[in-house]
N, C-alpha and C positions, 0 to 999 in steps of 0.2 A: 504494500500500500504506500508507503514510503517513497519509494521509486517513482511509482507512477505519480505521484503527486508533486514530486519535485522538479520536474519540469518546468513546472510554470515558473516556480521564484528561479530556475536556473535561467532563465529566457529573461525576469527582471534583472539577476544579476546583468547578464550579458550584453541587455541594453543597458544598463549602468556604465559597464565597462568602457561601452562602444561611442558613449556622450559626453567623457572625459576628453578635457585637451591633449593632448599630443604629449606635453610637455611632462603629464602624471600619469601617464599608464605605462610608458616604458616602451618594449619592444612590443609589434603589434600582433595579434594571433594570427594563426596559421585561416586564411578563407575554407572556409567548406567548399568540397568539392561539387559542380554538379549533380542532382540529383540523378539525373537521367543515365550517366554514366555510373554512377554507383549503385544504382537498380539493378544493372547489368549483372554486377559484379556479385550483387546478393543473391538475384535470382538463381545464378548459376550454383553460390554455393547452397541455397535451399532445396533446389530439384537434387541438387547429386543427394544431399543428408538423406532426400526420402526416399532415394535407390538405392541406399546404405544404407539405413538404419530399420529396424523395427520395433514396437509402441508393444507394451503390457499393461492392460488395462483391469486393475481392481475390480472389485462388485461394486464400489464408491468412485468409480469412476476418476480413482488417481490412474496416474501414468507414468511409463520410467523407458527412458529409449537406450537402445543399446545397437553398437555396430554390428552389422553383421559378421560372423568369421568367415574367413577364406571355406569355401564349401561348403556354408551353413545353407539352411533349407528354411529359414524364420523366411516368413513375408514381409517384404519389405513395405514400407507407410506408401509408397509410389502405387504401390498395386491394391490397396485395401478401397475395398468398395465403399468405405466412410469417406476417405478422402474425397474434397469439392474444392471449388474456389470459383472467387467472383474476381472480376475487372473493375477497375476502378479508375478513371481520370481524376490524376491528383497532381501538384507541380507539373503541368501542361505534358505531365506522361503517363503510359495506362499501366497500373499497375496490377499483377495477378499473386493473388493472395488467397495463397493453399489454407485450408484448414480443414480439421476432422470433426465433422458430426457423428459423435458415440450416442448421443441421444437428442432428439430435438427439443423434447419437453410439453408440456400439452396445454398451455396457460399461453400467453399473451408476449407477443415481441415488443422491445421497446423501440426508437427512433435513433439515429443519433445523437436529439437534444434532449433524450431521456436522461434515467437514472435507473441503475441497475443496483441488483441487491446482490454480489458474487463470492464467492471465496475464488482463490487461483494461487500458481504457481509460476512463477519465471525463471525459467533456465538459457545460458547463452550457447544459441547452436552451436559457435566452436567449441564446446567443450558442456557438456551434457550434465556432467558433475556440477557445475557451478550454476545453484539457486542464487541467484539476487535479489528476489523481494519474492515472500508469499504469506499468505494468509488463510491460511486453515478454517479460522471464525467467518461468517461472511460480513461484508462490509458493503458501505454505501457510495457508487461512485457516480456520479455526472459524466458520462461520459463525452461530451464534449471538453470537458474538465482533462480528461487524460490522454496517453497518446493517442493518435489518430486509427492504429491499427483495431484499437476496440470499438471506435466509433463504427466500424465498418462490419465488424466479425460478431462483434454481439448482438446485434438487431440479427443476425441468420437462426437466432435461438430464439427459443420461450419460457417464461416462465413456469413450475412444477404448481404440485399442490400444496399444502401445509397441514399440519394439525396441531394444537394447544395440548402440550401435558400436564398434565394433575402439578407438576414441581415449577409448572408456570416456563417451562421450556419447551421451544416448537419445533417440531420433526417435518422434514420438506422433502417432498418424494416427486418421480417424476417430470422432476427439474431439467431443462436443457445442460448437455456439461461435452466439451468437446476441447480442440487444442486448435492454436492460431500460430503459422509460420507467418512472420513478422518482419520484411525487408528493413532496412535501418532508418529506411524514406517513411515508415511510417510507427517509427519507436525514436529512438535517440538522435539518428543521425548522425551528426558529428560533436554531439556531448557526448565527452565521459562522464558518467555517474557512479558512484560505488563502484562496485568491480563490474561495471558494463563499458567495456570498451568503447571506441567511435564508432562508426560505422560497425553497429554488430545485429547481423540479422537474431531477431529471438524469438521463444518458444514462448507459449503460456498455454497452459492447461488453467481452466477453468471452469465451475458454474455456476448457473446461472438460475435464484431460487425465485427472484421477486423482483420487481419495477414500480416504477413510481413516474406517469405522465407528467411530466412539468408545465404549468404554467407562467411562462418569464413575466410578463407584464401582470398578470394578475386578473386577466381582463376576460376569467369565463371561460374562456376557449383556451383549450392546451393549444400549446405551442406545437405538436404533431401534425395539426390543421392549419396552422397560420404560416408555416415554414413552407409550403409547395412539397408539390409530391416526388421531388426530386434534391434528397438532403445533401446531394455534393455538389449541387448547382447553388447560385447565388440565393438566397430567402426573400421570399415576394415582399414588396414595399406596394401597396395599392395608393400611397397619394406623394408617392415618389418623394417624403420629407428628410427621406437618408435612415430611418430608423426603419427597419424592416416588421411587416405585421407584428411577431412574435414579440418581439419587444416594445412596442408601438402601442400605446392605451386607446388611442383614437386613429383607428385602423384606413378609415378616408380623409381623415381630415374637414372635418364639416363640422367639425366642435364642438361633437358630442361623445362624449365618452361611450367605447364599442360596450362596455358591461351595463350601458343606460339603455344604449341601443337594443340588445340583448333579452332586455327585463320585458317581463308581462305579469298581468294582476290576473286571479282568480278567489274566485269566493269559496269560503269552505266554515260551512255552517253557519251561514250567515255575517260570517268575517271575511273580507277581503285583505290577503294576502299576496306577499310578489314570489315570484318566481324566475326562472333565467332558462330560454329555451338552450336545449344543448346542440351543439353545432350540429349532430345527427339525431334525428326523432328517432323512435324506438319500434320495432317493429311490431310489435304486438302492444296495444295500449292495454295500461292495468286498471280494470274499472274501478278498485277500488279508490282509487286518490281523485281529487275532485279537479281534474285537467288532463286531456289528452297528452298521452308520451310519446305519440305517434310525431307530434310535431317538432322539425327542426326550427332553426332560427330560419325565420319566413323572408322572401324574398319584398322587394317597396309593394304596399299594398295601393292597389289601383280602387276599389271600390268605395260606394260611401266612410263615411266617416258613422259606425252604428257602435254601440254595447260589446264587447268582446262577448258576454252571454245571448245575446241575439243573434251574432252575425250568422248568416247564412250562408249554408258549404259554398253556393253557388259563389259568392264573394269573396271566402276563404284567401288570403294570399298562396302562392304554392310555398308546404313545408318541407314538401318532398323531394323535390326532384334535384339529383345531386349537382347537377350544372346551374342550377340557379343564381343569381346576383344576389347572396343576404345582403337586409339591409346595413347593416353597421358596413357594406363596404361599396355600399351607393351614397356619394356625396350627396346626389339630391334627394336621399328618404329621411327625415330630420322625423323627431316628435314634434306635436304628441299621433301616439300610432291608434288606430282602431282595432287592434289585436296585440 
């Protein structure tokens, strides 16, 4: 955990370093190489580890790899029908990034502006022996927060189930838990950390028990929605202010706050109370609560201005239909709304 997290203040030191005069830092660092060229260099030594090496895998879904010997008959990671990998455009090159699905998991994947709930383990592919950060307990991580390689490799997983013990400790089964081959372009790079060299492609064994949707802005809508459906492309701005949706409280800029825009009243027992449609209505309404679930955040409503308890289907704005224009991201649908 440690590792992973140190990145960032290594990147504050670094611009530290880097905004000092001339006169106070001394001799200057060595430049990072090219990414592109050293992708190369990882890839190459990644594919050979997984025609050499072979993975044993616990009932707990630990793991421990070992070379093959001269004549050995172990299958090697290259050939195991867990192995996958996705492509990635990342630093204007595509990067392919092997990992092992041992289990998918049967609960919910996170984004990469999620937060994962994980235990894991990091070992440095030169040398197999050397653990540099793990953690056994699971722990809580933002994975935009960490390197880049998890942001990409732990959305391929889901979350397990759980269960509460009498001693008030929780047993989590059916968890996603797999291993991520990790080029340096998207772990360290050219920090040394602890005993993680520069440029060092790495392992992590990991799972994956629990997630947590984030909402950055606060504004109702997780940020899973307000990012665009493509988390390595730029994050959609709808009123181009330079703050992108996710982070963004007033999503069109019409100057009305998106979680005002959001809100709708219903009556329950004679009290009128608010509520907040959620970005996708629910597929089955529950009759017992006194407001349709079936509705999302409604698109600008065209018809009279009536009673939200009166209106008529026929008038209904659409709740549905997934390509819609909601209003919080139509500058021209303002309050007060008739629904």
């Amino acid at each position: 955990m440690r590792s992973l997290l140190k990145i960032a203040l290594l990147f504050t030191v670094a611009f530290t370093f880097y905004a000092c005069p001339q006169d106070d830092i001394g001799p200057q660092a060595t430049p990072a190489r090219p990414y592109a060229e050293v992708y190369q260099e990882d890839l190459a030594k990644i594919e050979e580890f997984l025609d050499t090496h072979y993975v044993t895998v616990d009932a707990n879904y630990n793991t421990e790899f070992f070379e093959i010997p001269e004549g050995g008959t172990q299958t090697p990671i290259s050939a195991m029908t867990e192995l996958e990998s996705i492509n990635r455009n990342i630093h204007n090159i595509s990067y392919k990034i092997y990992y092992l699905k041992l289990r998918e998991g049967v609960g919910e994947s996170p984004t990469r502006i999620d937060s994962s709930f994980v235990s894991y383990k990091g070992n440095l592919m030169s040398d197999v022996s050397v653990t540099f950060d793990q953690s056994s307990t699971p722990v809580w991580f933002a994975l935009e927060d960490v390197i880049r390689g998890w942001g990409e490799i732990i959305p391929q997983f889901k979350t397990g189930t759980h269960t509460a013990n009498p001693d008030g400790t929780i047993t989590f089964d059916n968890y996603g838990a797999g291993v991520m081959f990790l080029p340096s372009g998207l772990g360290y790079f050219n920090t040394a950390t602890g005993n993680i060299p520069s440029y060092s492609p790495l392992i992590f064994n990991f799972k994956l028990y629990n997630l947590q949707f984030r909402d950055h802005d606060r504004d109702r809508i997780l940020s899973k929605y307000e990012y665009g459906s493509d988390f390595n492309a730029e994050a959609i701005d709808t009123d181009n202010d330079g703050l992108p949706d996710y982070i963004d409280v007033d999503d069109d800029g019409d100057g009305t706050l998106t979680k005002k825009e959001i809100k709708f009243t219903y009556m329950d027992g004679g009290v009128e109370k608010t509520g907040y449609y959620p970005y996708n209505g629910a597929t089955i309404d529950n009759p017992v609560t006194p407001y349709d679930e079936r509705r999302g955040i409604p698109r600008k409503f065209t018809g009279p201005i009536v009673p939200p308890s009166t209106l008529p289907s026929a008038l209904e704005s659409d709740f549905t239909d997934p390509n819609r224009l909601r209003r919080h991201l139509d500058k021209t649908c303002k309050p007060p709304y008739s629904n």
